[in-house]
N, C-alpha and C positions, 0 to 999 in steps of 0.2 A: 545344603550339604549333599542332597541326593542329583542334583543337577536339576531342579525343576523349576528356579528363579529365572523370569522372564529378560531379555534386554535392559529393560528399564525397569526393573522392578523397584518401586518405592523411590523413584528419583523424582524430586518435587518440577517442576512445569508449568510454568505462566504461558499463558495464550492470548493474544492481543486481543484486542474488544473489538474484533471483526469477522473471527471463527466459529459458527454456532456450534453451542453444545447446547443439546438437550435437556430442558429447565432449567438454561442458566439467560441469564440479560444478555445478548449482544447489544453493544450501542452506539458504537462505530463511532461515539466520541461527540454524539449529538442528543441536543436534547428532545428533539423529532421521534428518536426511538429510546429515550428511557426508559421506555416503562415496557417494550418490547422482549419477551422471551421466548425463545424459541422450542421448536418440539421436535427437529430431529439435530442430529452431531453431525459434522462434517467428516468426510472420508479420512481428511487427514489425522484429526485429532482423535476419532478413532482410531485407526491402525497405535496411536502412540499408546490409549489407553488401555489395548489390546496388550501391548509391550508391557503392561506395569507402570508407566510412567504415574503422578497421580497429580492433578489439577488442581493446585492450591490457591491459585490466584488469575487476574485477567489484568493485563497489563493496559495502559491508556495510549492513546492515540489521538492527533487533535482531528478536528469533526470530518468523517469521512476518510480520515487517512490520508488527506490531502494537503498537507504541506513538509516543512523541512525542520521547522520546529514542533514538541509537541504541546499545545495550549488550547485548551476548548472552555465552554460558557459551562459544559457538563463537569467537567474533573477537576479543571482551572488550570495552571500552570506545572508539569515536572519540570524539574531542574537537575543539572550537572551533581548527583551526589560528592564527587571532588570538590570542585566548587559552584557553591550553588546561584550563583549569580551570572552564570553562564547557561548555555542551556543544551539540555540529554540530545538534542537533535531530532530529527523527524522521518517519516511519520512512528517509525517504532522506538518511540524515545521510551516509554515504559520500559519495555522491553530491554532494554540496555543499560537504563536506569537500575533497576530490577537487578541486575547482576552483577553490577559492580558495585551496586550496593550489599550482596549476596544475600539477598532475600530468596531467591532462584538459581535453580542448580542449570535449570535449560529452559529457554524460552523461545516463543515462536514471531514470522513478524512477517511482514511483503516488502514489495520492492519495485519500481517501478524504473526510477531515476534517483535512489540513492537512499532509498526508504530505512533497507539495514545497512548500507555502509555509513552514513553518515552517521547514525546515534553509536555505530561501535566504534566508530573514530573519536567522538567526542566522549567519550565515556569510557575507552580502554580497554574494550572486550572483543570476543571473536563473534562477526556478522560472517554468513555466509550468504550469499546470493547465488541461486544455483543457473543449469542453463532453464531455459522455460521447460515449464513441462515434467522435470522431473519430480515434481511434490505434486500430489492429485490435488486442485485449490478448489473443486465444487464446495459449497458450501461457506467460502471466505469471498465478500461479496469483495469484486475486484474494481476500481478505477477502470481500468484498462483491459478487455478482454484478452486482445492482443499481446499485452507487455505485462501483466502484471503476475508477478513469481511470488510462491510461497517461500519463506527463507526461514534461518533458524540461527538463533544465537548462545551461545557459552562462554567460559574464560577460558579455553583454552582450545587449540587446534583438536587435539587429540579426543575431547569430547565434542567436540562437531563432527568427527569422523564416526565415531560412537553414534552420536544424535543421528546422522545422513543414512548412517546403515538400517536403523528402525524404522526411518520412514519411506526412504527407497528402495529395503530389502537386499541382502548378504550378496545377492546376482547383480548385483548395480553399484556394490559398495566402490567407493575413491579409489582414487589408484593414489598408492601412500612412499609412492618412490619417490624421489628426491622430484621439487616441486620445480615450474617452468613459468617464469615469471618474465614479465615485457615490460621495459620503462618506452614511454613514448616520450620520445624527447620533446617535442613543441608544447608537451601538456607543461611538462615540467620547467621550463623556459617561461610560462606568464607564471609560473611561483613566485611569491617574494624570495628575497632572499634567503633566510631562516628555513623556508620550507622548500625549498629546493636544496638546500645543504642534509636538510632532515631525512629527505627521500635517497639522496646518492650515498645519506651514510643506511640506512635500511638495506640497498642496494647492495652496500659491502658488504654488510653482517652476514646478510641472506648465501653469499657466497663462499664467505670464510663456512656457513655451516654448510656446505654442499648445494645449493641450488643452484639453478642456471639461470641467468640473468643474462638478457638481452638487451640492446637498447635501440631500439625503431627509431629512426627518422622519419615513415612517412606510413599511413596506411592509406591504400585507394580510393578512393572514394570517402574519406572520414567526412567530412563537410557537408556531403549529400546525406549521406546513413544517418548524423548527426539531426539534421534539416528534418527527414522522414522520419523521424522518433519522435520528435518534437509533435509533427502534425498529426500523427495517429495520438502521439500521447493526449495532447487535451480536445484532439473528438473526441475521442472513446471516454474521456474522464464524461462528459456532458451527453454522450453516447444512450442511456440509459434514464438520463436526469427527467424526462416528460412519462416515461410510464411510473417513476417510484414516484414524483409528484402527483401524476393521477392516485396513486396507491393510496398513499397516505390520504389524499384528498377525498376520498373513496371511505377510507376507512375512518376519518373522523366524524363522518358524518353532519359535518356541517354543509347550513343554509345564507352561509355568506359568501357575499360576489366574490368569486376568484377571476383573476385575471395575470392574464399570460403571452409571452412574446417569446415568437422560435428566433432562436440567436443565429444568425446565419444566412436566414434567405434573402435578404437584402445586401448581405457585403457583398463588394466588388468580388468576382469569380476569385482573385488570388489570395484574395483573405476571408475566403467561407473557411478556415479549420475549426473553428468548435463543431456548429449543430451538422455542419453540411460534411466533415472529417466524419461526424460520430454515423451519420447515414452509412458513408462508404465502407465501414468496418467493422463497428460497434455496437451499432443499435439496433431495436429489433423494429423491423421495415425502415419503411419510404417517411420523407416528411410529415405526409399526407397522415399515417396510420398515427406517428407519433401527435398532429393534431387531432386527431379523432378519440385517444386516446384520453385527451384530456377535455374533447368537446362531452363527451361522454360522461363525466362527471360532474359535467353543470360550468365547467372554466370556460370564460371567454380568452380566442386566440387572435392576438395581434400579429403582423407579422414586424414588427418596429417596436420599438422601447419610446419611440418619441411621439405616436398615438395611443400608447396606453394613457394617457391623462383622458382624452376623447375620451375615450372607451369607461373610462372609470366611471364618468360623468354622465354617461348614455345609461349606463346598467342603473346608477344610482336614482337616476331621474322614473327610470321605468319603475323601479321599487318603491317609488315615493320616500327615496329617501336625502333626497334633497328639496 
């Protein structure tokens, strides 16, 4: 009544199980870090709780946030609340589940290559993917250095514009004029039929309400920009994978043979993009640092998947345990 209720004051909040807060589990969907809690809050989720918003729940994600459906060994399966024999989509299928189930007033999620669009398409809610950059993501462990955006979900446009102004701030907020929208036409050409009818009838609606709709023939270079997403995309996903391996391996304190092969330094130059992508972008140093990383630990490194048997047999033998 006196004007002193914050943004979000008392609006309930699901946070994907990848954003740390402060004594609560993150587990990013694996059973590696069940039992992991963390001891500070992520900038983002701060600022929200700063707003009022209030944390009632942590939404699932399958292990690492890395695929298109959500399903892990940890949570087990979400499903399509509509119909549950289909599935909420990935990686923020909680999330979208979550809301169209209306367990959740607003929810958080990422996004790499379709993370929130896909679970709000399949589930009937509003995903927003912003450009990079504009959600501070320290503290939401990323896939992708490079590509990977904090995003946020609701049922409706008008509380994403809500939601985007609390986390970006009144100086950044959306421009809320009539919306500008692109149909690319060759996307929409491999549709089946059904779903190419679906998109040019959205297409009308969007214009009977005032929007401007365009339709592309061709963008420059799609095919290359396309190609280069891809190849940053899954270095960078493996970009990081030899120091949390050390991590863990470090931290459980076992005195069992570990053994290990860097993916990559053997493929033919034009198919190094996992380990030899996640060098040039992603990871932290040279090959070299990422074996020593893990030599450091007691792991033996292969540089082959197909001398790791040797290798197994060598360390076994020394231990007397064959």
């Amino acid at each position: 009544a006196r004007g002193e209720a914050r943004a979000l004051e008392g609006v309930p909040l699901a946070v994907k199980d990848e954003a740390a807060i402060a004594g609560q589990r993150t587990t990013y969907g694996s059973l590696l870090r069940r039992d992991h809690v963390d001891t500070t809050t992520s900038p983002c989720i701060e600022r929200l709780l700063d707003a009022g918003a209030i944390v009632h729940a942590r939404t699932t994600c399958p292990e690492f946030a890395c695929s298109t459906v959500t399903h892990s060994r940890l949570w087990g399966v979400t499903r399509n609340p509509w119909i549950p024999e289909y599935t909420s989509g990935g990686s923020c299928g909680g999330s979208a589940a979550g809301l169209a189930e209306s367990t959740t007033t607003l929810a958080t999620g990422s996004d790499i290559a379709g993370s929130i669009r896909i679970p709000a398409a399949c589930c009937g809610v509003v995903g927003f993917k912003p450009s990079y950059g504009r959600y501070a993501i320290e503290g939401v462990k990323p896939l992708s250095r490079n590509l990977d955006t904090l995003g946020i979900f609701a049922r409706s446009v008008r509380d994403i514009a809500f939601f985007d102004t609390a986390l970006a701030g009144a100086s950044h907020a959306l421009d809320t004029g009539p919306p500008r929208l692109a149909v690319f036409v060759p996307f929409r050409d491999r549709l089946e039929e059904a779903g190419a009818k679906a998109m040019q009838d959205v297409a009308r609606r969007l214009r009977a309400a005032g929007a401007r709709v365009r339709e592309i023939e061709s963008i420059p270079a799609f095919d290359d920009v396309a190609a280069a997403h891809e190849t940053i995309m899954i270095g960078e996903i493996g970009g990081s994978a030899e120091e949390d391996a050390a991590e863990f391996i470090r931290a459980s304190g076992t005195d069992k043979p570990v053994v290990s092969f860097i993916a990559g330094l053997t493929a033919p130059p034009g198919r190094r993009m996992g380990h030899a992508g996640a060098i040039i972008s992603g990871g932290k140093g040279t090959a070299t640092d990422k074996i020593q990383a893990l030599e450091s630990v007691g792991a033996t490194v292969v540089q082959s998947p197909a001398i790791m048997g040797q290798a197994m047999k060598k360390i076994f033998q020394e231990r007397g345990m064959l």
